[in-house]
N, C-alpha and C positions, 0 to 999 in steps of 0.2 A: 485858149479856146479857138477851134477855128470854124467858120461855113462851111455849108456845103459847096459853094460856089468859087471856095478862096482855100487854099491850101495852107496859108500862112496862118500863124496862132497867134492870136490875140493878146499881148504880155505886153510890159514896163521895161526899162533898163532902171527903174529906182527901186524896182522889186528888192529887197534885203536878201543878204545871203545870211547862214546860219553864223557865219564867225562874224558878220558886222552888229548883228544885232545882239550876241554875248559881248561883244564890244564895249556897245551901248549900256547895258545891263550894268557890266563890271564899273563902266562909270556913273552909273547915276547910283550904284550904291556904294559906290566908296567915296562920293561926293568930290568927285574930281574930274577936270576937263579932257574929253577924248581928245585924244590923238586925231592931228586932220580936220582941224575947225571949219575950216577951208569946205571942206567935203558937208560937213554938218552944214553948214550955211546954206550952200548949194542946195540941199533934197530941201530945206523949208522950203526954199523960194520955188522947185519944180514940182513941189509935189500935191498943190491945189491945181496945178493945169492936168494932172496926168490924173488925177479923182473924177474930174469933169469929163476926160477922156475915157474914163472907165464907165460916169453914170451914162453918157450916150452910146456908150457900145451896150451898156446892159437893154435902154430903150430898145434898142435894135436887136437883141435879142428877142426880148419878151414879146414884140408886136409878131418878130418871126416864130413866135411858140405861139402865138395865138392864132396866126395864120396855119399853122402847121396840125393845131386841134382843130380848127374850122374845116380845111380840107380835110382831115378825117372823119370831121362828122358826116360828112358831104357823101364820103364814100361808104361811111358805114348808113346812112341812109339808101345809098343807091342798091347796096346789096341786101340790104334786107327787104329791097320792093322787088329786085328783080328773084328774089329766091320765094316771096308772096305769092308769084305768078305762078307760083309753079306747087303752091300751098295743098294740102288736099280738099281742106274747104271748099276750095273753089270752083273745085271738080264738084263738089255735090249738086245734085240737080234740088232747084227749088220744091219739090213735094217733102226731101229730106230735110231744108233746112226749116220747113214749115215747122216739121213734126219737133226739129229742135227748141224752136223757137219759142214753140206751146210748153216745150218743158221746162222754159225761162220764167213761167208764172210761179211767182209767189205763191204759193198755194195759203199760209197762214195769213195773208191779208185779203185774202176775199173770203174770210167765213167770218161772219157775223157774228158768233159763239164769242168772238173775240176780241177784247176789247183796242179799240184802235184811236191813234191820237189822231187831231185835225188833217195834220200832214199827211199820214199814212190814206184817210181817207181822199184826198186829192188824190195821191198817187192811183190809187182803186182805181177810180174813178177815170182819169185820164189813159189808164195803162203807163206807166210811166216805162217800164220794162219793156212794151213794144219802141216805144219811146227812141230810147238809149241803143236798143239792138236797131233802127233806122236810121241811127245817126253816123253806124261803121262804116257806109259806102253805099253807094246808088242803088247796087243792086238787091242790097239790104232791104233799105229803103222802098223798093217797090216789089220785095216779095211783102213785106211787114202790111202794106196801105193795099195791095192785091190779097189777102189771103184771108178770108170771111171767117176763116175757122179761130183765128188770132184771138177775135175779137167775139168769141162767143160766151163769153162769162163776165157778166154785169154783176155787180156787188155796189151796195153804196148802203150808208145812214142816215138821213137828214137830220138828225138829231141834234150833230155835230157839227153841221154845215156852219150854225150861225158863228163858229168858234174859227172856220176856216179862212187860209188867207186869201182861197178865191172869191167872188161873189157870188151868192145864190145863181145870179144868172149865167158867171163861168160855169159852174158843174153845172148846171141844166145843160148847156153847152159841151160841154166835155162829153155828158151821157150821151146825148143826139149822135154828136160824132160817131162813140165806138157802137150804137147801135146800127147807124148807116150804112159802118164799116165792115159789120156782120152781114149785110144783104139776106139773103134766105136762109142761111144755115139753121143748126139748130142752137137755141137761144136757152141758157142755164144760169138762173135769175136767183140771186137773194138780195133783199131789199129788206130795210125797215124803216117807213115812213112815219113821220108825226103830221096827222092829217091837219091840225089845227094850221100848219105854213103850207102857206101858195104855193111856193118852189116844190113840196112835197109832191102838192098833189099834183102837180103840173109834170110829176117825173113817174105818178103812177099814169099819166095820159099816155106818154110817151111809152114805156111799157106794152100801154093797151093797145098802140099804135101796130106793135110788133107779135101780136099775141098767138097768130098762126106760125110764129117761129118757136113761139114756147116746147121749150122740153121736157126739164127740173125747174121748177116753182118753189122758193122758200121766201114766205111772205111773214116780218114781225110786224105788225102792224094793226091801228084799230080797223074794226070791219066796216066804219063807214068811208075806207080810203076805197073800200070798192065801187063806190061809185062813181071814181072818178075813172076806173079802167072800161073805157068808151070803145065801144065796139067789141070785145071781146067775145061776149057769148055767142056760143053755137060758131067760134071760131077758132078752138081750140085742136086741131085735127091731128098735131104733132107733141103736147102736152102728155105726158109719161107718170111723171114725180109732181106731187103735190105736197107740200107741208107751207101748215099754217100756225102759227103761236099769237095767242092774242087776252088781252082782258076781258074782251066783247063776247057780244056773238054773232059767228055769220050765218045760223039759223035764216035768215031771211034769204039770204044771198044766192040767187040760181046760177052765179057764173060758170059756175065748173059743172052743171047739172049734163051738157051736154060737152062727149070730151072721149072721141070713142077710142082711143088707145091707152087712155087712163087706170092704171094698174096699181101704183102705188099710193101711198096715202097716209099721211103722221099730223096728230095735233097735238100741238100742247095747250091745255086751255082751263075752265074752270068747272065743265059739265058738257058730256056726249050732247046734252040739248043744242051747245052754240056751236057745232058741226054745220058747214053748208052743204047745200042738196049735192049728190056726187050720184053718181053714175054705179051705185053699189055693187052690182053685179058682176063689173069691170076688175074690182079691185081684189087683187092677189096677195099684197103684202100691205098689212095695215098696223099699225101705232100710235096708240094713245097712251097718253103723259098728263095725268092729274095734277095739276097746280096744288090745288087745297083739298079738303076732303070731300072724298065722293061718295055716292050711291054705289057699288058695286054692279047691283043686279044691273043696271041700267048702262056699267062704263062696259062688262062684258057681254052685254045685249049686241053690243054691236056687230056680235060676230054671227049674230042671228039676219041681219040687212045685210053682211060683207058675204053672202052664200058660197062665195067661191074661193073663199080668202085660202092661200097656201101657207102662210108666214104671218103670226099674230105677235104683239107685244103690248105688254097691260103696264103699263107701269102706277100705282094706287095706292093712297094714303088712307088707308081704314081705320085707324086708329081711335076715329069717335063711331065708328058702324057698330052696330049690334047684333049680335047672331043671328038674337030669334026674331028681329024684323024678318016678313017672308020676304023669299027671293026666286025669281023665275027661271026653270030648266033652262039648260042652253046643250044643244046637241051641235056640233059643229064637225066636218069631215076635213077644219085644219092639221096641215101637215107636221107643223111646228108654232110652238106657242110657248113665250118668256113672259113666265110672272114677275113683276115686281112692286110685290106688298110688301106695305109698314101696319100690322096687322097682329093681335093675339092670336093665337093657338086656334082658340075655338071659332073666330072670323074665316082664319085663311080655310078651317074644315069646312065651313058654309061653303068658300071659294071651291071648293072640289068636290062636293058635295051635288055646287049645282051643275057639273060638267058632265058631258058624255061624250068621248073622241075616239072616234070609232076607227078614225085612218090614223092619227097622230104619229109621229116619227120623230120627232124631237119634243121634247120638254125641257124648263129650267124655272126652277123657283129662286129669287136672287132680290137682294131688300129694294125697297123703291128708290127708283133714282131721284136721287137729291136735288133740293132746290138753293141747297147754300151749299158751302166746300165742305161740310159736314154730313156722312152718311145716318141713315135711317139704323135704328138696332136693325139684326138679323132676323127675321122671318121664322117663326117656329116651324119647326114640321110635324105636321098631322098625321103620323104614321096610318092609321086606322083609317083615314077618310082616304089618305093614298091609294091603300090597298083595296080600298071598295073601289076608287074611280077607275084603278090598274084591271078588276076583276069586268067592272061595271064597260069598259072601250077595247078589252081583250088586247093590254099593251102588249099581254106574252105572244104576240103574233107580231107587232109593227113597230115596238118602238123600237131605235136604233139607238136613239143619244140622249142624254142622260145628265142632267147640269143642276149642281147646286150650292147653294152659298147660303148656308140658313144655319139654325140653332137645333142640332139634331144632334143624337147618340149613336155614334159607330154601327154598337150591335142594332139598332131601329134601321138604321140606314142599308145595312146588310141583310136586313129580313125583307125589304122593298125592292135593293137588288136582285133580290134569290128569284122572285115571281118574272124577269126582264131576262128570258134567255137567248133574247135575239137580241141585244145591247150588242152595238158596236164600239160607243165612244164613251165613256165617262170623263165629267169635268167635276169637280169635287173641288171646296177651297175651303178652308179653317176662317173665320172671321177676322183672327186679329187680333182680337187682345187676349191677353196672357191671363185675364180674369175668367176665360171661360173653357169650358173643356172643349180641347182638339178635337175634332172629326178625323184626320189622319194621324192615328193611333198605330199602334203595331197589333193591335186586336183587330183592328181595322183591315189592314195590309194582310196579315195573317188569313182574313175570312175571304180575300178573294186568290188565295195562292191554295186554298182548301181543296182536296181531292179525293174522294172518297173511292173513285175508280181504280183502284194500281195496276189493271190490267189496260186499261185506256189509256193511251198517252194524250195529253190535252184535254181529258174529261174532267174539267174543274165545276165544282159546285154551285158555283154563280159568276156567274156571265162568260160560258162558254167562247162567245164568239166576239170577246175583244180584243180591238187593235188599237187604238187609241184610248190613253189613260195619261190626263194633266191634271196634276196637284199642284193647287197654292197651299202652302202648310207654313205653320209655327215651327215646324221641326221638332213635336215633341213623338218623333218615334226614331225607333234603333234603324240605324243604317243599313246592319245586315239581314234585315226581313226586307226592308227594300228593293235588296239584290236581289234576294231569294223571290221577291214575286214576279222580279222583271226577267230573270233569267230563267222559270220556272215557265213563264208564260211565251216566252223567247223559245224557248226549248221546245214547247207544243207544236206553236207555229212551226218549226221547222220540222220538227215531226209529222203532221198533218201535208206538207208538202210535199213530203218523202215518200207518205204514204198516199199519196195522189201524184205520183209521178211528174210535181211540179218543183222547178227548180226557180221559179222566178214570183214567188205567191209574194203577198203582201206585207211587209216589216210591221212587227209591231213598235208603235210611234210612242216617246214616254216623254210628259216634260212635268220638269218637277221648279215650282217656283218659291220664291220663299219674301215670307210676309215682313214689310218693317219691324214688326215685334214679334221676335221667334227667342225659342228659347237657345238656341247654337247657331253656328256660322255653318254655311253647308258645303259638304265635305267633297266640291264636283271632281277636284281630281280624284280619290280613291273613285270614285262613282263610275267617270271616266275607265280608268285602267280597268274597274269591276266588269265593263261593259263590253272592252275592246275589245274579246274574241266576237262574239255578236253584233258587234259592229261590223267590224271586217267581214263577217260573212253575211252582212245586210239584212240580218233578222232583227236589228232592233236601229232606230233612229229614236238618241237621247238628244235632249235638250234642259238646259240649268240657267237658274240666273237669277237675278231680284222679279220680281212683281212687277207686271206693267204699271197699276197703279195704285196709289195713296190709299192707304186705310183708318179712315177716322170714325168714329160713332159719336150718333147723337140720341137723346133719349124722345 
């Protein structure tokens, strides 16, 4: 072995040669004295001084190998900063790293919906993630502490606090901070306070503190935490989204009575009675969510106070309601309106019964949304009271889209399509279990590929003017009427372009989903290859896959 610094190599002169040590060999196993005792004598005696001369040359070695990795850590450090300088991050100007930095939010730990352990709630609470991104470098650092927008999404639960490693008085702390650090921006709040603890209320103060910054509002909480939001009313001038969920009622409560760009608005609660005063007139898109059982007449009343509402959602457990209890008209020039009743036959017919939608554009009947991870049975449909309320608001002029998820018969289903010849978009889905008949049937599929015109290209018998058509299905229909209605319908469409000298018209859009309890596995590649000329010529945008979500019943 030699240095770098020394030419000469590092060796013994007692080093063995190959023939001394078959030498040695020959004699220790034939049990007899080598040849040159003399010589053997000699290496015992030199060859503990030349071991010792060996273990400090290896010392000197190994401190030169570790010298030798240090200096290159030195340098692989030196070049990985001077190649940093020159990084493109760094070229970014701070409005871009802002906009990065807000995409650094966890978005599943600031929704409430979800459940969150003590830790997770510290972090919320503190921003831990602003955190971490200020601790990469200076300049980090004072875009993260300069930049109001960072810091505009409050989430917290007191709930949980007592369980946390900080002190109540840390997170009061922690909140103060990142509300300080929002300065004027706009402020997007969910909270859910247990009014009974100090710390609670003392975080709906602070809150109230900031309430001209308010934007999005989602409050879980009892209603007498409102009186601890000091200063508030008639101070609401950038507040937009409102949603409240509570066991109470904020019937008394005038904070949001004044709130002049206030448009949205969702409860979840026990009765439209424990709604707080709201600015009705204002609101455009509204949402009600029945805890327990309701009065009907009185949870869709409200669309009688919302006069201007464009976008409604009912979601309603009727299941102890009784038909012929009376019920009061309801005329509303909503644009779009999602039922979701848990309801017999002849309740949900009252439900349509007492409507009149004289602008309507969207509709969707779809079971109540659930209060446990078990869905509600499906929703009957009331054929007959449809077709009165379809007759009764003149859908055959406005409505465009078309959704449902209920307990109905193909052929009923297609006699309520036939009168919807301005239908743009159908959303259709089979329930789910295998105990009950499909809605996407191939009698089904069949009735909207129907033509009675052979001289019309495009002139189908019910619902001429679709472009969008998504099935969740069991999969009990044939594949090859599937084809045949999307390629049939495909085929229109580009006929109808042709014949309007347009080459650029609109694709018709198909997604086909499929339900955890189907009767087959679906078949996307043939589907695929069925579609590809139509594809490539951009008359059809297919889409396949599992169901976005869980299908359970409950009775």
């Amino acid at each position: 072995m030699s240095c770098g610094s020394c030419p000469r190599r590092f060796t013994s002169s007692l080093l063995p040669t190959p023939a001394r040590l078959a030498e040695l060999d020959s004699a220790l196993r034939a049990n007899i004295l080598p040849p040159e005792l003399s010589s053997v004598q000699a290496t015992i005696v030199a060859t503990p001084a030349e071991l010792n001369r060996y273990n400090l040359e290896m010392k000197r070695v190994t401190n030169e190998l570790q010298r030798l990795k240090s200096e290159r850590r030195a340098l692989l450090s030196q070049f990985e900063k001077c190649r940093s300088v020159f990084a493109p991050i760094r070229r970014l100007p701070g409005e871009l790293l802002t906009e990065i930095f807000a995409m650094c939010r966890p978005e599943e730990l600031y929704e409430l919906s979800k459940t969150v352990t003590p830790e997770e709630e510290v972090d919320r609470i503190s921003h831990s993630h602003l955190r971490q991104l200020a601790q990469v470098c200076s300049r980090w650092n004072e875009i993260v502490s300069d930049s109001p927008k960072l810091w505009s999404h409050i989430s917290f639960n007191t709930s949980v606090w007592s369980d946390c490693c900080a002190s109540d008085d840390t997170l009061i702390d922690l909140l103060e901070y990142a509300l300080e650090r929002g300065r004027n921006t706009p402020l997007f709040i969910e909270a859910c306070v247990v009014w009974t603890n100090t710390s609670s209320n003392y975080a709906f103060e602070l809150l109230g503190e900031h309430s001209h910054r308010w934007h999005t509002v989602c409050f879980y909480s009892d209603p007498r935490s409102s009186a601890h939001l000091i200063d508030v009313e008639e101070n609401l001038n950038n507040l937009q989204s409102l949603h409240l969920e509570s066991n109470g009622s904020w019937n008394s409560v005038s904070t949001f009575h004044v709130a002049p760009r206030l448009t949205e608005f969702s409860f979840v609660g026990d009765s439209p009675h424990d709604i707080p005063h709201l600015p009705w007139s204002q609101i455009r898109k509204l949402t009600y969510i029945g805890k327990n059982a309701a009065n009907p007449s009185e949870c869709l009343s409200l669309l009688l106070r919302a006069t201007n509402v464009d976008t409604a959602l009912f979601s309603l457990d009727l299941r102890q309601t009784f038909s012929y209890v009376p019920w009061s008209s309801i005329s509303s020039d909503v644009k779009s309106i999602t039922l979701g009743l848990a309801a017999s036959d002849s309740v949900i017919g009252r439900v349509f019964d007492c409507f009149s939608l004289p602008a309507l554009e969207s509709f969707a009947l779809v079971p109540a949304v659930p209060r446990t991870n078990l869905e509600y049975s499906p929703p009957v449909w009331p054929i007959d009271q449809f077709l009165a309320l379809a007759r009764r608001s003149s859908f055959d002029s406005h409505l465009t889209r078309f959704q449902l998820r209920a307990d109905v018969k193909n052929v009923d289903l297609l006699t309520c399509l036939a009168v919807l010849p301005r239908l743009e978009e159908l959303v259709i889905s089979d329930y789910g279990s295998l105990g009950m008949e499909a809605v996407i049937s191939d009698v089904f599929l069949r009735g909207l590929s129907t033509s009675s015109h052979s001289s019309s290209a495009g002139a189908f018998d019910i619902l001429p003017a679709l472009r969008f058509l998504s099935l969740t299905s069991s999969l009990e229909f044939t594949d090859a009427v599937y084809v045949e209605l999307v390629l049939s319908r495909a085929a229109a469409m580009r006929a109808n372009n042709l014949k309007n000298l347009s080459k650029s018209g609109r694709p018709l859009v198909v997604h086909l989903y499929t339900l955890p309890e189907r009767e087959r596995e679906l078949s996307t590649q043939m589907l695929n290859e069925a579609f590809a000329s139509a594809i490539a010529e951009g008359y059809v945008l297919f889409e396949a896959g599992l169901a976005p979500v869980s299908y359970k019943t409950k009775d």
